[in-house]
C-alpha positions in Angstrom: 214.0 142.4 189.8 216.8 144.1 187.4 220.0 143.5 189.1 223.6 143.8 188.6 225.9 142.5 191.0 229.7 142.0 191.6 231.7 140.1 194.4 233.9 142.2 197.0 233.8 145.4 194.4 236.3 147.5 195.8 235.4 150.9 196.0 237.1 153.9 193.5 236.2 157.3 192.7 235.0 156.1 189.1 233.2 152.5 190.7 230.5 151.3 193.0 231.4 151.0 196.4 232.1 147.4 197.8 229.6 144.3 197.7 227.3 146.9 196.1 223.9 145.4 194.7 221.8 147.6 192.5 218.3 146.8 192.8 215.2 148.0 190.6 211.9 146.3 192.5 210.7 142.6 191.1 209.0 143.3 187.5 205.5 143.0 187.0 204.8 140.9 183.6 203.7 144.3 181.5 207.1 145.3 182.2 209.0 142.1 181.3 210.3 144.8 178.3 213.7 145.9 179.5 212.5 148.9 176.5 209.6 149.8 179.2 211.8 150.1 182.4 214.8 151.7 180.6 213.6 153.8 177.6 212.3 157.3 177.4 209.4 158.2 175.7 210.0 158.3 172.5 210.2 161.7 170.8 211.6 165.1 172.2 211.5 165.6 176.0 207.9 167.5 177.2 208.7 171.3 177.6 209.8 171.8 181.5 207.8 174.7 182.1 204.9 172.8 181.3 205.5 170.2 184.0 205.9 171.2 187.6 208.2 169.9 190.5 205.3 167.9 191.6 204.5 164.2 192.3 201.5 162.4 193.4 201.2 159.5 195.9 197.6 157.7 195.7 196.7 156.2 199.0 194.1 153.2 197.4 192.0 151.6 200.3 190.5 148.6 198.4 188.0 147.1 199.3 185.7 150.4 199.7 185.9 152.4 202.9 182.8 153.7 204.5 182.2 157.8 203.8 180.3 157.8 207.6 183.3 156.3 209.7 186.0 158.2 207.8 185.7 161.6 207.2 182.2 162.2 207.2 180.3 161.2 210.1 176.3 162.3 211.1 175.9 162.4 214.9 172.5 163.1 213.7 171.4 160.4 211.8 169.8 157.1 212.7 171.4 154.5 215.1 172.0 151.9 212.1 173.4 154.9 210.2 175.6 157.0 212.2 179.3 155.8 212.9 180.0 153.0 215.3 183.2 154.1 216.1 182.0 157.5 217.3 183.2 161.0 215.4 186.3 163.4 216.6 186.4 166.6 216.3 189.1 168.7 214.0 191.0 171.4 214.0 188.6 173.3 211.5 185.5 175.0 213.5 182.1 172.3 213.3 183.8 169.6 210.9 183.9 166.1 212.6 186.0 163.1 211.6 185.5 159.5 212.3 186.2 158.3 215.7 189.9 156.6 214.6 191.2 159.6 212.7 192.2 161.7 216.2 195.4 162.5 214.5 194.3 163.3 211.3 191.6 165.9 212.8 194.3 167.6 214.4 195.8 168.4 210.7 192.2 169.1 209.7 193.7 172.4 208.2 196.0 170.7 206.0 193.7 168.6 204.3 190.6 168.6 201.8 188.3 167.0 202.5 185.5 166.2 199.7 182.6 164.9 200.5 180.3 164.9 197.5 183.1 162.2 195.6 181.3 159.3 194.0 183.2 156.3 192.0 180.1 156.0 190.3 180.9 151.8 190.1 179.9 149.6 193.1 181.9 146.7 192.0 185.7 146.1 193.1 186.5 147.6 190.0 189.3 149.9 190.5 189.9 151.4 186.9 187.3 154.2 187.1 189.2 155.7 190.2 192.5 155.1 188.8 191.8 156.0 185.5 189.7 159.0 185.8 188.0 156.8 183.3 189.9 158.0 180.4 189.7 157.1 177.4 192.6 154.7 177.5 191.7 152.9 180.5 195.3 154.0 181.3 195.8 154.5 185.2 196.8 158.4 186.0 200.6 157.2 186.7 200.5 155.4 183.6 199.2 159.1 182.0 202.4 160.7 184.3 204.7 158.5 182.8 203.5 158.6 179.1 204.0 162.5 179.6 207.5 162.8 181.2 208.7 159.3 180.4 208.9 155.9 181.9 211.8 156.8 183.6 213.1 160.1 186.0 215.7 161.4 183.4 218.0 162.7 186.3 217.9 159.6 188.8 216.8 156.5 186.5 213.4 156.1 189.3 210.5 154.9 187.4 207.8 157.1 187.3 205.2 154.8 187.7 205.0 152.7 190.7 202.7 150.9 192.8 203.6 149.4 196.4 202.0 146.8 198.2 203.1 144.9 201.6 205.5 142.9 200.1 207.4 146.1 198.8 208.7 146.6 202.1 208.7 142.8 203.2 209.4 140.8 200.3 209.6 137.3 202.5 205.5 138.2 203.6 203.8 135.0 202.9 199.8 135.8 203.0 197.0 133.6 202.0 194.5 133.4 199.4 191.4 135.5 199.8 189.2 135.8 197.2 189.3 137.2 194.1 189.9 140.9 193.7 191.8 140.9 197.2 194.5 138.9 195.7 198.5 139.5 195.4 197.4 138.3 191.7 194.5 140.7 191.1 196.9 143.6 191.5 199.8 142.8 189.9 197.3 141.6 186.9 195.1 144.7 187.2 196.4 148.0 188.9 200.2 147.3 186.6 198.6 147.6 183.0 199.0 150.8 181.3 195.6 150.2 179.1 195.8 151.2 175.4 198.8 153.3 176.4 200.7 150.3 176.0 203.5 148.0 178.3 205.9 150.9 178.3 204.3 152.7 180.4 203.0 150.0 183.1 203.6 150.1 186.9 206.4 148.6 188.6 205.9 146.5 191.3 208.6 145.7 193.8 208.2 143.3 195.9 206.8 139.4 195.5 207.9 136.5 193.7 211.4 135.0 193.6 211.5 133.5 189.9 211.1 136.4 187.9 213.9 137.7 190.3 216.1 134.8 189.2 214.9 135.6 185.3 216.1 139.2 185.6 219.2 139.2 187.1 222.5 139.9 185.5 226.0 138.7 187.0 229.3 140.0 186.4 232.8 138.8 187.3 234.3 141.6 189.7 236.9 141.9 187.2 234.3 142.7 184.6 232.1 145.1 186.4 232.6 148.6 184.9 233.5 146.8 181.1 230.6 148.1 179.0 231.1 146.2 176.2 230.8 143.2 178.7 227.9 144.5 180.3 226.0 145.6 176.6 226.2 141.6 176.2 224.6 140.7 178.7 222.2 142.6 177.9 221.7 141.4 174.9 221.5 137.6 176.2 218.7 139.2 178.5 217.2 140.2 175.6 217.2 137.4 173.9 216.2 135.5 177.0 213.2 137.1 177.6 212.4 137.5 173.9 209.2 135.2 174.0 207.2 138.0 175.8 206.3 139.5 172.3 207.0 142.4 174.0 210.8 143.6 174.5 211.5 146.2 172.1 214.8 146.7 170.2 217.6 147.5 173.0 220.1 149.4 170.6 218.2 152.7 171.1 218.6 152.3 175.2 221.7 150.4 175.3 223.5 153.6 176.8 220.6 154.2 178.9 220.4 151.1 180.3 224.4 151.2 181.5 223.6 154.5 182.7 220.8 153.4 184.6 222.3 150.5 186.3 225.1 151.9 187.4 223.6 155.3 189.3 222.6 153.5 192.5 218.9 153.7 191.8 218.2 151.1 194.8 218.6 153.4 197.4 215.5 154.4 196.9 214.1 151.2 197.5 216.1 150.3 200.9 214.6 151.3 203.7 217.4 149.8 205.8 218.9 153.6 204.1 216.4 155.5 206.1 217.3 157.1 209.8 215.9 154.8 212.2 213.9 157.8 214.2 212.1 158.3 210.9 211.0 154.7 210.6 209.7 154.6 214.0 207.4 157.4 213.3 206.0 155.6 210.4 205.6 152.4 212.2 202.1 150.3 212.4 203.5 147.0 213.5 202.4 148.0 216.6 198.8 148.6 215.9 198.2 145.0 215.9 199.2 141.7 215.3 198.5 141.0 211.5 198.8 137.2 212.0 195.8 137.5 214.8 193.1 137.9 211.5 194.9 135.5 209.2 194.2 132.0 209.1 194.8 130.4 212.1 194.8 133.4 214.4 192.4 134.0 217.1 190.7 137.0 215.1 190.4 134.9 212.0 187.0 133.2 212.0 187.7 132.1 208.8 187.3 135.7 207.0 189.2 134.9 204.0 189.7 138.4 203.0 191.6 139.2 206.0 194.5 137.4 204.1 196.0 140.2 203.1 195.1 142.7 206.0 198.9 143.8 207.0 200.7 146.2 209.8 202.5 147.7 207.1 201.1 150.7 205.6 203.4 152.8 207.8 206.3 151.6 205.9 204.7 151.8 202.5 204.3 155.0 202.8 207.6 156.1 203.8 208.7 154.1 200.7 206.1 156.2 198.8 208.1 159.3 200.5 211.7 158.0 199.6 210.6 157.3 196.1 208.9 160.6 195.2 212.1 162.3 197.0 214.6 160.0 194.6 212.4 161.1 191.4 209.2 158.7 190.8 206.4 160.9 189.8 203.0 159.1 190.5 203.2 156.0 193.2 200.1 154.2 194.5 200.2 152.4 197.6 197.6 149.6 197.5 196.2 149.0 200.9 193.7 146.1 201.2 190.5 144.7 203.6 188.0 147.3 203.1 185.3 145.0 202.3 183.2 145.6 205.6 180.0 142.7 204.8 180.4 140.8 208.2 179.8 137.6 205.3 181.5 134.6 205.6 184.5 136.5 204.0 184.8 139.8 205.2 184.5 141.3 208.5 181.7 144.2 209.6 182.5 147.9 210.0 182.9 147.7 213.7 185.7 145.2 213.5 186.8 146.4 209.8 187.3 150.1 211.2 189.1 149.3 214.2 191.9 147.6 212.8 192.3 149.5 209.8 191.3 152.8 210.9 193.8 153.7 213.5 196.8 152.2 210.9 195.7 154.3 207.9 195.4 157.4 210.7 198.6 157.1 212.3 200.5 156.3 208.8 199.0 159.3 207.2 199.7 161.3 209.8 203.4 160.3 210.0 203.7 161.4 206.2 202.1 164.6 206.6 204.5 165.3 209.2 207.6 163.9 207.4 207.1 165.8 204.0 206.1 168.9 205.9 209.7 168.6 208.0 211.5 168.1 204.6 209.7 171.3 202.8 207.5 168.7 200.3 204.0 169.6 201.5 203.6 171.7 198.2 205.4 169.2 196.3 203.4 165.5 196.6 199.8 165.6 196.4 198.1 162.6 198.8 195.3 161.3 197.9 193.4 158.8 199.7 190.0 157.4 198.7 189.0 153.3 197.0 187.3 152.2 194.2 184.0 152.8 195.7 182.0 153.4 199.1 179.6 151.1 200.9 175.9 151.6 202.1 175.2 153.7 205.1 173.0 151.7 207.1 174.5 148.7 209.1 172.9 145.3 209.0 173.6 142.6 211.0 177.5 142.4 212.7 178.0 146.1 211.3 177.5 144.6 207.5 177.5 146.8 204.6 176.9 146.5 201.2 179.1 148.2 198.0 177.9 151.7 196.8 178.8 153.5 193.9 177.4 156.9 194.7 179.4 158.1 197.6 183.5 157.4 197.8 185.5 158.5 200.4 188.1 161.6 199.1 191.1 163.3 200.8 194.1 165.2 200.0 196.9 166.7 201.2 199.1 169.1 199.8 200.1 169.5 195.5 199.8 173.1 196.0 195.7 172.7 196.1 193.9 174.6 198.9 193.8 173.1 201.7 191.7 173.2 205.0 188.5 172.9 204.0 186.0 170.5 203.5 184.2 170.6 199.5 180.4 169.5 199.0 177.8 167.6 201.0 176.4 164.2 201.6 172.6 163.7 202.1 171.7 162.9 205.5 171.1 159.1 204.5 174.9 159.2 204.0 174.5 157.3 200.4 174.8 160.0 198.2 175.8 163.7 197.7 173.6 166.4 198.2 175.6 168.8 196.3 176.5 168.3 192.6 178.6 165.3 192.7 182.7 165.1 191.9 183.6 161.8 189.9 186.5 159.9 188.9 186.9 162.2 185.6 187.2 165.8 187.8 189.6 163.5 190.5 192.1 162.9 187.2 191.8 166.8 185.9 192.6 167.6 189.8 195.8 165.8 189.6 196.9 166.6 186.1 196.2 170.2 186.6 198.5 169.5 189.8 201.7 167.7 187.8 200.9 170.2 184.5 200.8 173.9 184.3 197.5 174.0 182.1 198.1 177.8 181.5 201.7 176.9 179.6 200.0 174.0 178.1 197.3 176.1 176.3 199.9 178.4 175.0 201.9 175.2 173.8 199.9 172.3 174.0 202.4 170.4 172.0 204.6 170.5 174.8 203.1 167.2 176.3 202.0 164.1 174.3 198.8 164.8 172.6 197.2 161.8 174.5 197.9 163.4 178.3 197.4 167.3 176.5 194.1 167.2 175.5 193.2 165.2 179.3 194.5 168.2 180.8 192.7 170.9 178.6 189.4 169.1 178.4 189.7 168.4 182.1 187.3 170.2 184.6 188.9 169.7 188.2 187.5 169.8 191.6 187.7 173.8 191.4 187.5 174.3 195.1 190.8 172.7 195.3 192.0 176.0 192.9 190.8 178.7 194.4 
């Protein structure tokens, strides 16, 4: 965490207000630069009327969510392969969700649904889904931020964020599951922004208390708004963190950086800011006890991977909300335990489902609402899908296995057409039965969301060549456009 702090500041017309305590989020290691967090992209600003008033928040379910008990069940279809947790119907005539989504089937005609999505990778390998499997392995906020700049040029919000639990609850202590499920595996894996470079990584708020202690600045009170003061310690932060290999020259950002710290950035972050009423709404603590399927709770049995199965999506998503509303242009929110193989690590579907079913129904729903009550439908684009989907057929305990050739999509909002539901799944529920969307027409759908790709062709200079030719070449979902 960046942080600049002063004791008892007294408040002035020209000064922070008293005790103030400017936060920016606990740094992940690729952004250990204070270049990445602070600096613009270098070179002349992208043309505005190329890039529209949009932002993107990327609901992640990791693990891989089942396409039959989400939003594509078959009441139809064999006993082992039809959903266990029963089918709902929506608000759009003869299109059924899965039996925890009753609120999101209400808002059926607010949402696109698309069916014939495949990951096309059946490991827990997130990049191809993140990526759009571009060709610089850079994650699509990464691609956001190399375009308009790590940083919102009018608040100082990163573009390029990703939440997890301890975003909203930094003191959350949660055990060790296994590999890919780990606090580790994502700060490691979903920060990097590939061969994009560090400048352009995720943030991370939330987590560990050292690199806290590493980032932090301290002024006298007496010393608080003396620039010359704070350029030096900015300097000694620069030097202190100098054996990354990768802090750039500060003289270019210098300004920046004082600008940055000093504009109150952390309200964004704080959702002690927020109206109570509106945290309510978003609340899942109530869904269920977390600590009942960690270790040492009755619903544990020992499923390692239920380490870091929370109550708290509700809350990450309304910090999604309060970011994209402060500036940040692409924010994923990382939700974990979709791994549904009733092994000795992970639960099956029936349990898997009703836990995190209802919690990603009734947070998603609360969002919809919210942006819709603050005129941002058009605005953020919500996606919600994982890295991959898993078999149809249930063995034993409800167990499934990984599969690469049917993934869970929907969105929300971005100005794309909604209500409806795009392509088909075979009856086996394993793979489409309509030409297939992948990972690379997911990433046009987005860019051509953020970027006006009629401008662009006129001026294509107008974004870096790198994210220009992604949105040119790109051949989005076209349903979504019409």
């Amino acid at each position: 965490m960046l942080s600049i702090n002063g004791d008892d500041l007294a408040h002035t017309c020209a000064g922070p207000s008293r005790r103030q305590f400017l936060h920016i989020g606990s740094l992940a290691p690729g952004l250990l630069s204070l270049g990445g967090l602070l600096a613009s992209r270098a070179g002349a600003a992208p043309a505005k009327s190329v890039i529209r008033d949009r932002a993107v928040v990327l609901l992640f379910l990791q693990g891989g969510p089942p396409q039959i008990e989400t939003f594509d069940p078959k009441p139809d279809a064999p006993e082992a392969v039809r959903s266990c947790t029963g089918q709902v119907k929506t608000s759009l005539p003869g299109i059924l969700f899965g039996g925890t989504f009753p609120k999101l089937a209400k808002m059926a005609d607010r949402l696109a649904v698309v069916r014939n999505f495949a990951s096309t990778d059946g490991g827990h390998n997130q990049v191809p889904v993140l990526s759009g499997k571009n060709e610089y392995a850079a994650p699509m906020g990464a691609l956001y931020s190399r375009a308009v700049g790590s940083l919102n040029a009018r608040t100082g919000v990163p573009n390029n964020i990703v939440l997890v639990p301890e975003s909203v609850s930094p003191a959350l202590k949660l055990g060790q599951p296994t590999g890919p499920f780990t606090y580790g595996y994502v700060e490691k894996n979903y920060l990097p922004a590939g061969k994009l470079g560090s400048l352009y990584s995720a943030l991370m708020p939330g987590g560990g208390d050292q690199l806290l202690k590493n980032l932090q600045l301290k002024l006298p009170r007496e010393h608080f708004d003396d620039r010359r003061l704070l350029l030096a310690r900015l300097d000694a932060l620069k030097r202190r963190l100098g054996k990354t290999g990768d802090l750039e020259s500060l003289d270019s950002v210098q300004q920046k950086a004082y600008e940055v710290l000093l504009r109150g950035v952390a309200g964004a972050f704080d959702l002690r800011k927020e109206d109570p009423r509106t945290i309510a709404k978003y609340d899942t603590s109530d869904l269920f006890r977390m600590e009942d399927y960690h270790a040492g709770g009755k619903h544990y049995n020992r499923l390692r991977n239920q380490a870091r199965v929370t109550n708290l999506l509700g809350k990450q998503l309304l910090l999604a909300r309060r970011l994209c509303e402060a500036g940040a242009g692409f924010v994923t929110v990382v939700d974990s335990g979709w791994d549904f193989h009733a092994d000795g690590n992970n639960p099956g579907v029936p349990v898997g489902m009703k836990v995190l079913g209802p919690q990603v129904d009734h947070a998603v729903a609360a969002f919809l609402e919210d942006v819709k009550e603050r005129g941002l439908s058009d605005k953020i684009l919500l996606i919600v899908t994982g890295e991959m989907g898993r078999s149809a057929k249930k063995g034993k305990n409800g167990g499934t296995g990984h599969n690469a050739n049917l993934t869970p999509l929907l969105l929300a909002g971005g100005g794309l057409k909604m209500g409806q539901v795009v392509g088909q799944s075979a009856r086996d529920g394993n793979t489409p039965s309509t030409t297939r969307n992948t990972p690379e027409n997911l990433l046009a759908t987005v860019l051509h969301s953020l970027f006006d790709a009629g401008e662009l062709r006129i001026t294509p200079e107008a974004l870096p060549a790198a994210v220009s030719r992604l949105v040119l070449d790109g051949k989005p979902i076209r349903e979504l456009f019409g």
